[in-house]
Backbone bond lengths (Angstrom), bond angles and torsions (degrees), N, CA, C in turn:
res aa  C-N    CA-C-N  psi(-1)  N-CA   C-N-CA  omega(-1)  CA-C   N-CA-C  phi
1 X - - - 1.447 - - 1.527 109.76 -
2 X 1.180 114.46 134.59 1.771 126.98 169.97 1.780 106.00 -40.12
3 X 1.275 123.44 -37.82 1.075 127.16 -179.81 1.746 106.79 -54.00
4 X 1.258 119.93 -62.28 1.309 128.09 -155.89 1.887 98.62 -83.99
5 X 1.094 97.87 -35.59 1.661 94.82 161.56 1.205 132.00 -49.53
6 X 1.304 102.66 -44.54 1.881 127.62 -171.09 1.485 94.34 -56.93
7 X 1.521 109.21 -61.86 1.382 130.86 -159.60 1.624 121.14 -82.22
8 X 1.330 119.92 -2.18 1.425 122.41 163.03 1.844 93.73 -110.26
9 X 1.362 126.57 -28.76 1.599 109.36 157.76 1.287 108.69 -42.17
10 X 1.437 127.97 -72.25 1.507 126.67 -145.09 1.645 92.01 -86.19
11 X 0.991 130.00 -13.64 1.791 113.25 162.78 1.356 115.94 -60.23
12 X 1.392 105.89 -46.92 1.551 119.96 -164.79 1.438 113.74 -57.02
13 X 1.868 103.22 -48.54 1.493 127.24 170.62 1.851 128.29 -49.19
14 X 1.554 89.54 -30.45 1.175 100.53 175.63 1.601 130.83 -139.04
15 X 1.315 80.91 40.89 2.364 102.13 174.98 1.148 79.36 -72.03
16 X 1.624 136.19 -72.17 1.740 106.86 -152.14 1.454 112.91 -87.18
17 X 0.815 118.98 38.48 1.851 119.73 -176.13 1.404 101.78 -95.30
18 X 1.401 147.58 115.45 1.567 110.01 150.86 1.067 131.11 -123.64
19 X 1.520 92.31 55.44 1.666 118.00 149.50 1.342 121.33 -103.04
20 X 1.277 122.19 22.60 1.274 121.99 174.86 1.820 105.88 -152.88
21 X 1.409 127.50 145.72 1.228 136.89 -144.65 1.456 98.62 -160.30
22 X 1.701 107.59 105.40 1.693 93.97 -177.25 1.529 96.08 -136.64
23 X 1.335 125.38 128.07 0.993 141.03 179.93 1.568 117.37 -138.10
24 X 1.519 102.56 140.73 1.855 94.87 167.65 1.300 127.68 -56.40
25 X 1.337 130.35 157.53 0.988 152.61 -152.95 1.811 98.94 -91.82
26 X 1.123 105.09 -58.38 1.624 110.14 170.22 1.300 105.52 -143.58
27 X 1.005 135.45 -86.12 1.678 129.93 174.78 1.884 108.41 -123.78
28 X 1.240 105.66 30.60 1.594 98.51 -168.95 1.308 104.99 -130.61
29 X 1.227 104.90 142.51 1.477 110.20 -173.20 1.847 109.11 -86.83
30 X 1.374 105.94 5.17 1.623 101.56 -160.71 1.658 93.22 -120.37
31 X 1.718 112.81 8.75 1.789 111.65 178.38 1.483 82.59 -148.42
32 X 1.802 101.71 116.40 1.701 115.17 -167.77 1.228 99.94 -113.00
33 X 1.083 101.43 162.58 1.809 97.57 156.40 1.983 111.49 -135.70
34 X 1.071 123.30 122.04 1.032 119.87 -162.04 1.795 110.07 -140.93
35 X 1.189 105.26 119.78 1.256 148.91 -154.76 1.754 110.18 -96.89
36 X 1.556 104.18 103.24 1.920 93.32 -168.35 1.824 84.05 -114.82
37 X 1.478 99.87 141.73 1.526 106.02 -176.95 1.597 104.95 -102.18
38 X 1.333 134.21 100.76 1.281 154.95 167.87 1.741 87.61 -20.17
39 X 1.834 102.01 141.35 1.543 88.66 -173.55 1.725 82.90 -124.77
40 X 1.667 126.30 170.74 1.258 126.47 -168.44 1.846 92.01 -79.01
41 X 1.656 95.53 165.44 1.128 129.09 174.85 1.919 92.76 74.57
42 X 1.295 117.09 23.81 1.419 95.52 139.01 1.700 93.29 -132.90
43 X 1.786 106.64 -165.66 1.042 111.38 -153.73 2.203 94.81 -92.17
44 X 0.959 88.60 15.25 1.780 101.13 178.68 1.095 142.52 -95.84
45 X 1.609 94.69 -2.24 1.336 113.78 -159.77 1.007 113.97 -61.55
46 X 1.583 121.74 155.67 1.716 141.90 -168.48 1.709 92.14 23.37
47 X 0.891 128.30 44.83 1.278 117.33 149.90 1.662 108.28 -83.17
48 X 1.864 109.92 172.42 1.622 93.91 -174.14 1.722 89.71 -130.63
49 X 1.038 131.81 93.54 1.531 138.71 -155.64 1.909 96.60 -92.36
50 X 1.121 105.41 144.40 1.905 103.73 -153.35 1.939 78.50 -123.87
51 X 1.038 101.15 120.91 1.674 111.35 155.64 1.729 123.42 -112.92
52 X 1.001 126.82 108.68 1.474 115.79 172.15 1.430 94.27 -89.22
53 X 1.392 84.74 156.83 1.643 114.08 -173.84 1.824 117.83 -154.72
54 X 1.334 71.14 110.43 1.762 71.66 -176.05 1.541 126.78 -111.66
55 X 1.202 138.64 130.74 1.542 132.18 -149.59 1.320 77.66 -118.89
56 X 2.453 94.39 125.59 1.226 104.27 -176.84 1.858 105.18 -79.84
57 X 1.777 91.69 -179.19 1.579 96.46 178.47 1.670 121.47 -60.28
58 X 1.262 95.37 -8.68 1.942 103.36 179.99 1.442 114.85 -101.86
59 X 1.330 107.58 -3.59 1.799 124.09 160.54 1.266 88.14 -9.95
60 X 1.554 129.77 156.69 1.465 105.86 -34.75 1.650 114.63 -98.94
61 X 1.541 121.42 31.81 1.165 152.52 -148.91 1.453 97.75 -95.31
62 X 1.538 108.91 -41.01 1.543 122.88 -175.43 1.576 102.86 -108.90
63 X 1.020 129.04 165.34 1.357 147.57 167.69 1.626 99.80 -81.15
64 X 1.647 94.97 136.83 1.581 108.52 163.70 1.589 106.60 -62.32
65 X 1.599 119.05 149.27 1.275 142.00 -168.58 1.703 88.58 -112.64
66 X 1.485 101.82 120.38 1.878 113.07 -151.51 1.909 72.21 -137.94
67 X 2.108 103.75 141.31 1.095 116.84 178.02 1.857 98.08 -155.61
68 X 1.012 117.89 129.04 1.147 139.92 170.24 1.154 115.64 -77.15
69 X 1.521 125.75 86.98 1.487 149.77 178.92 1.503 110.01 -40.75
70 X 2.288 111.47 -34.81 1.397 78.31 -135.41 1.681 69.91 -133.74
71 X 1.585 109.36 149.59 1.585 120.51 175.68 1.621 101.80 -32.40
72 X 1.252 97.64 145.25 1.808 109.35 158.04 1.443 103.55 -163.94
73 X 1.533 81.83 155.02 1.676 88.63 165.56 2.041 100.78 -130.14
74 X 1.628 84.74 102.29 1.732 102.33 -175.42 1.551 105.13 -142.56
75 X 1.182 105.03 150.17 1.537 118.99 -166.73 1.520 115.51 -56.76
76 X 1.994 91.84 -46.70 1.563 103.75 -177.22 2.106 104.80 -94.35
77 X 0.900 119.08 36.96 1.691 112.08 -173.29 1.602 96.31 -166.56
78 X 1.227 100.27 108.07 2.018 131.44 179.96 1.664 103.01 -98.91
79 X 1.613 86.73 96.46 2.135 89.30 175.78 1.180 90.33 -81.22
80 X 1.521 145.97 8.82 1.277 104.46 154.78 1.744 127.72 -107.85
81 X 1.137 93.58 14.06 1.626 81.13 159.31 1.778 124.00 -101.59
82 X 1.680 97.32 135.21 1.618 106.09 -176.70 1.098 126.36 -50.17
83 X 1.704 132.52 140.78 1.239 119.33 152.47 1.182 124.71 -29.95
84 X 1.902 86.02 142.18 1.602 88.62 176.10 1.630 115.63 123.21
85 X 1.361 87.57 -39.41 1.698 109.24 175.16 1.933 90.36 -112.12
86 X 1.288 113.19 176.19 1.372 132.51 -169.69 1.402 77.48 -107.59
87 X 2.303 94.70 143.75 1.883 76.60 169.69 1.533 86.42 -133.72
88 X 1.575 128.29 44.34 1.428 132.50 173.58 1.852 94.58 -115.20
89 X 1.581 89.98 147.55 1.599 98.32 173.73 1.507 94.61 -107.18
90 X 1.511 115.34 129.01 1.336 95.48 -162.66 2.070 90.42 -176.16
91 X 1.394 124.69 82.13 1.208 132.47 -151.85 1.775 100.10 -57.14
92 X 0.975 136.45 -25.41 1.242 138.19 -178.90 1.344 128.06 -77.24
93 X 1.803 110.36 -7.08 1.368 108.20 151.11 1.701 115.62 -130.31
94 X 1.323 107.14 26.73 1.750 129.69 176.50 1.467 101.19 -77.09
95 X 1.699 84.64 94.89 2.129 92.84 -179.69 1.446 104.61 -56.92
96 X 1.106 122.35 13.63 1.613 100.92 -177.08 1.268 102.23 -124.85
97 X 1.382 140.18 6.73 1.587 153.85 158.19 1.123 102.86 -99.65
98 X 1.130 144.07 26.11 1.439 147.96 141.31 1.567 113.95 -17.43
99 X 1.079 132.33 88.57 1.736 120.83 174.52 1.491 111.81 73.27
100 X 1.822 110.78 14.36 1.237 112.45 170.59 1.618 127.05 -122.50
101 X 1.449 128.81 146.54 1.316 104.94 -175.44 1.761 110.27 -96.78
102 X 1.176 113.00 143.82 1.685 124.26 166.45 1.367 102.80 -33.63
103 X 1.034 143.32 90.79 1.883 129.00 145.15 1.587 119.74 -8.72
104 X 1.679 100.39 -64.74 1.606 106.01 174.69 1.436 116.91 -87.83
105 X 1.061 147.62 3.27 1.636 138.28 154.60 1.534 113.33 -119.96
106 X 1.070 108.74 -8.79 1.656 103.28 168.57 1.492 93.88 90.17
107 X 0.902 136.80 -26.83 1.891 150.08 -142.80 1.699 92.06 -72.68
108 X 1.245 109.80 133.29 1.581 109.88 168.39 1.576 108.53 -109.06
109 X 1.599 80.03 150.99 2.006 100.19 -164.43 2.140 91.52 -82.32
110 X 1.185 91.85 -178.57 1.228 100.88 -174.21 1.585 111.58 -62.58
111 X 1.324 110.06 147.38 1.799 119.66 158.95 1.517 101.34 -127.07
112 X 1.297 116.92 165.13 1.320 131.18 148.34 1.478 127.83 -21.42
113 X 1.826 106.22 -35.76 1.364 110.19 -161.11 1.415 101.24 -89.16
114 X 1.162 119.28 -15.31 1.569 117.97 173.69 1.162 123.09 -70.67
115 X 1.258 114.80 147.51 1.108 126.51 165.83 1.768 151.77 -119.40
116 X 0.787 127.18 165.79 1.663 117.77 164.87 1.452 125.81 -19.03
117 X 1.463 108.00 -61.88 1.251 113.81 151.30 1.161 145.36 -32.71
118 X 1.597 93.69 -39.12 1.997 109.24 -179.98 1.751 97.55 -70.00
119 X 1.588 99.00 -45.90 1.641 91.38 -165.00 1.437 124.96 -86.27
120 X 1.653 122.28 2.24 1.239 159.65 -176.61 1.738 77.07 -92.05
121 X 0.877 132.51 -82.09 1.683 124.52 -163.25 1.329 118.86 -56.14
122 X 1.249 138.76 -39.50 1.321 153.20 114.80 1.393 109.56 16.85
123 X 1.469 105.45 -76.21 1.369 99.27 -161.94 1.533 100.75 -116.74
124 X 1.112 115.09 61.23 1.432 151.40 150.63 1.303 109.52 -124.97
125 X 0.945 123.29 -40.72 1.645 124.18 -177.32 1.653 103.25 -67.00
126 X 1.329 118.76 -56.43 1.406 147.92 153.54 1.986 102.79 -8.82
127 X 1.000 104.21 -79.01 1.713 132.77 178.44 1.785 104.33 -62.04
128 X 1.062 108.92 -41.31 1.426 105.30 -175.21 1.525 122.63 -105.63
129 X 1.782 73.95 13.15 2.541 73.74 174.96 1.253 111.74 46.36
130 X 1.630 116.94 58.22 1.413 128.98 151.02 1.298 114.22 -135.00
131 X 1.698 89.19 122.44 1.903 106.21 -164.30 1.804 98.60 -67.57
132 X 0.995 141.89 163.07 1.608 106.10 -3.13 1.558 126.08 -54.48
133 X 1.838 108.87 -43.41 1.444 122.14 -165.50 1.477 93.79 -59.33
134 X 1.009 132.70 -28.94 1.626 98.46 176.99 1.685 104.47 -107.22
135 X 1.534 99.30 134.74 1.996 107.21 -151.57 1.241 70.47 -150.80
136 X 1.559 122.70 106.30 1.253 112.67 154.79 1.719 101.22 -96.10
137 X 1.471 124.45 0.21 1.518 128.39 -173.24 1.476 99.63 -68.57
138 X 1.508 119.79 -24.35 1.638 135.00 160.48 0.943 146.38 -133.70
139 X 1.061 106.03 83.14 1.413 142.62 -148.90 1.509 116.83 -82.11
140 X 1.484 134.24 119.41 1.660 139.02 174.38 1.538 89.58 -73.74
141 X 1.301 123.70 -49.56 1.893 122.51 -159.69 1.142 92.61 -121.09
142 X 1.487 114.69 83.83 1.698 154.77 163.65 1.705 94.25 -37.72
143 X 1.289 147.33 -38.37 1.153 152.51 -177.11 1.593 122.38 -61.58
144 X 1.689 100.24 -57.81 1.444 127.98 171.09 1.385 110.89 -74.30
145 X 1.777 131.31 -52.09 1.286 126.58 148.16 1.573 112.34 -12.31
146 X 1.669 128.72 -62.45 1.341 125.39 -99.04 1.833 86.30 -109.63
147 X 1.629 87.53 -18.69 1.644 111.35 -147.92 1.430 96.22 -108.44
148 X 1.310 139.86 -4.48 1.327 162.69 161.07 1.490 90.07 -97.67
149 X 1.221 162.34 -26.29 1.656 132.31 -164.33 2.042 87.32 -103.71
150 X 1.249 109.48 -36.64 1.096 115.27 -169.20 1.743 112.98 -84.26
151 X 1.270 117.67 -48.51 1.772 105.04 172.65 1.260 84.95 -145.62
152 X 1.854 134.63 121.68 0.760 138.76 100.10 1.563 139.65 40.09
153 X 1.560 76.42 -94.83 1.658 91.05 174.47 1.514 125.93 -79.56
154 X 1.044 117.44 -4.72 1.500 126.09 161.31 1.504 107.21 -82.45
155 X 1.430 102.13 -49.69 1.867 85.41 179.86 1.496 115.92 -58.79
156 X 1.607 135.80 -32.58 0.965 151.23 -129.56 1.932 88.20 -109.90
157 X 1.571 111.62 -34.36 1.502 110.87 173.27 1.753 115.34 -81.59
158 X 1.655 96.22 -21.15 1.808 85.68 172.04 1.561 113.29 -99.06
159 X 1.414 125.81 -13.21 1.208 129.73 173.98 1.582 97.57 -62.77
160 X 1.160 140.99 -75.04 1.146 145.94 170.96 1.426 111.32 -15.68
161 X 1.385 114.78 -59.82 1.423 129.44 -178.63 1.288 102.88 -41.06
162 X 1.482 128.46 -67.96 1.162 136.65 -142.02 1.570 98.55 -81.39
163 X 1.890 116.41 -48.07 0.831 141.61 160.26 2.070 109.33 -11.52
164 X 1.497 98.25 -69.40 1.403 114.04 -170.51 2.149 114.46 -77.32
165 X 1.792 97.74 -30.45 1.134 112.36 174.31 2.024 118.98 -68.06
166 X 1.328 102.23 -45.84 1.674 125.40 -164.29 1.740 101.79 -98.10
167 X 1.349 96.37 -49.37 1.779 92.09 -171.64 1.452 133.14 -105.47
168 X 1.295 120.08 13.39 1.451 134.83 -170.50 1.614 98.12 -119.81
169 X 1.084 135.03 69.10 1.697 127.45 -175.27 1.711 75.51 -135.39
């Protein structure tokens, strides 16, 4: 199955990384849980940020259903929306850009040809404040966006906050 393929690719890709941590969810290779370690010189650092990710039954036709386990305060990732819903803005698992490209970011929605990997890089890119994935110009948490275009260093002193409060246990 494409599932179990995906998922001994993106192990393989990332045994020597250790900024990235991907493990099953319970015994299934198609409900992950994957773990990006905030690296220094952003405001994330050694934090341990928990994403589940689950590859639906129409894999790889549909986009993995990606949820951010762990508090943040980031432009593209809204702790306040509930499981259940996606709470990353993030065009590569936006079921409704399916085989389509963004007009305004150029960013392409999911195809078939993607993979685990693609969305494992993503949200590493995401964690490590490398644009594209980090777009605070489009922003899910309009607040953290708003507060990053406007001072910087305030976003960069409450990211930390939350960073040291939510993701260091």
């Amino acid at each position: 199955m494409r599932e179990e393929t995906d998922y001994v690719e993106a192990t393989n890709q990332f045994r020597g990384d250790d900024s990235v941590i991907i493990e099953p969810w319970v015994d299934r290779v198609d409900h992950l849980r994957v773990i990006i370690v905030g690296i220094s010189n952003t405001p994330f650092h050694k934090g341990r940020f928990v994403f589940e990710v689950k590859l639906p039954s129409n894999f790889p036709y549909a986009p993995p259903y990606v949820y951010c386990q762990t508090l943040i305060w980031h432009p593209n990732i809204d702790p306040s929306v509930p499981p259940g819903k996606t709470n990353i803005c993030l065009d590569l698992i936006n079921p409704d850009l399916i085989g389509k490209v963004d007009p305004q970011t150029g960013a392409s929605g999911w195809t078939p040809s993607k993979t685990l990997i693609n969305v494992i890089e993503a949200l590493k890119g995401m964690i490590h404040c490398q644009p594209p994935f980090f777009n605070p110009d489009d922003p899910l948490n309009n607040k953290a966006g708003e507060q990053y275009q406007k001072n910087p260093k305030k976003f960069n002193a409450e990211a930390k906050k939350w960073t040291e409060k939510y993701a260091m246990r």
